[in-house]
C-alpha positions as CSV (number, residue, x, y, z in Angstrom):
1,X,-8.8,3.8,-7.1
2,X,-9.8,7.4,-7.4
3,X,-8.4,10.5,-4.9
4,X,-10.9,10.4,-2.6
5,X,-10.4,6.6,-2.0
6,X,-6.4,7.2,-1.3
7,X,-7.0,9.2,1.2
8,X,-9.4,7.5,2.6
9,X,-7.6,4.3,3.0
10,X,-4.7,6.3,3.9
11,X,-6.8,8.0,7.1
12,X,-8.3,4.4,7.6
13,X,-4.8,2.7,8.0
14,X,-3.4,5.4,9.6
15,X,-5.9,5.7,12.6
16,X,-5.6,1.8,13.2
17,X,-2.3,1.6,12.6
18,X,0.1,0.3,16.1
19,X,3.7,0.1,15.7
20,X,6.9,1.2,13.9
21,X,5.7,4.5,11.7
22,X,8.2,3.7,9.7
23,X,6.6,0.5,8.3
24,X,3.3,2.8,8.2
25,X,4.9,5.1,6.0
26,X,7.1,2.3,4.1
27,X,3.5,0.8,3.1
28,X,1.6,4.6,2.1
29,X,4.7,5.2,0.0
30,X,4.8,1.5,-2.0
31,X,1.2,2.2,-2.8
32,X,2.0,5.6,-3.8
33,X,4.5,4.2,-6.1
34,X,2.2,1.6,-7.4
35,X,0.0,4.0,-8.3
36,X,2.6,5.3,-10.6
37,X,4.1,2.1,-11.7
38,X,1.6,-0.7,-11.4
39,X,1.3,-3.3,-8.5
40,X,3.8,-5.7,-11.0
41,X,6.7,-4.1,-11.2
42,X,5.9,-3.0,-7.2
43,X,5.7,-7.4,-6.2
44,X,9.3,-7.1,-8.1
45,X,11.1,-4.7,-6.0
46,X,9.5,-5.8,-2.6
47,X,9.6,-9.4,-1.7
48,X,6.4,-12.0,-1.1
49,X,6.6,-11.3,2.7
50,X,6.9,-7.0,2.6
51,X,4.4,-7.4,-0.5
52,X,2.2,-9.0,1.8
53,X,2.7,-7.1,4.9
54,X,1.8,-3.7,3.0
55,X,-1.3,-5.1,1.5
56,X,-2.3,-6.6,5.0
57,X,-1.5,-3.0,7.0
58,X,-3.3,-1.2,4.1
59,X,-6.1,-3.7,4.3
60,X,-5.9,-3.5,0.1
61,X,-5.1,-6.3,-2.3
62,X,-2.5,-4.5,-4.9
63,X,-3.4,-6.3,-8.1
64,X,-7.0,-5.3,-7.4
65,X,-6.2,-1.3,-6.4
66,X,-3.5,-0.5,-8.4
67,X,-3.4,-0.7,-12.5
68,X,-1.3,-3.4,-14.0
């Protein structure tokens, strides 16, 4: 995923986006850090359910966005 798809997933999921911000920004910062990291070590430190949830609110599938 280049920079100009970030952002605009980011501006996608953030106009659509009802509820807590925090889960919002909770979701924008585990793909941020997948980014960095890789979407394995990222299904480590979340679990199934949060792992998930992010993917589902980001309308992304990690292991398919984010490198290894």
């Amino acid at each position: 995923m280049n920079n100009n798809e970030l952002v605009a997933l980011l501006d996608r999921a953030t106009k659509s986006y009802k509820g807590d911000s925090r889960v919002l920004e909770s979701a924008i910062g585990a793909l941020v850090v997948g980014r960095l990291t890789g979407w394995k070590p990222l299904a480590l430190i979340h679990s199934q359910s949060t792992f998930r949830k992010y993917e589902h609110l980001l309308g992304v599938t990690f292991s398919e966005v984010l490198p290894d």
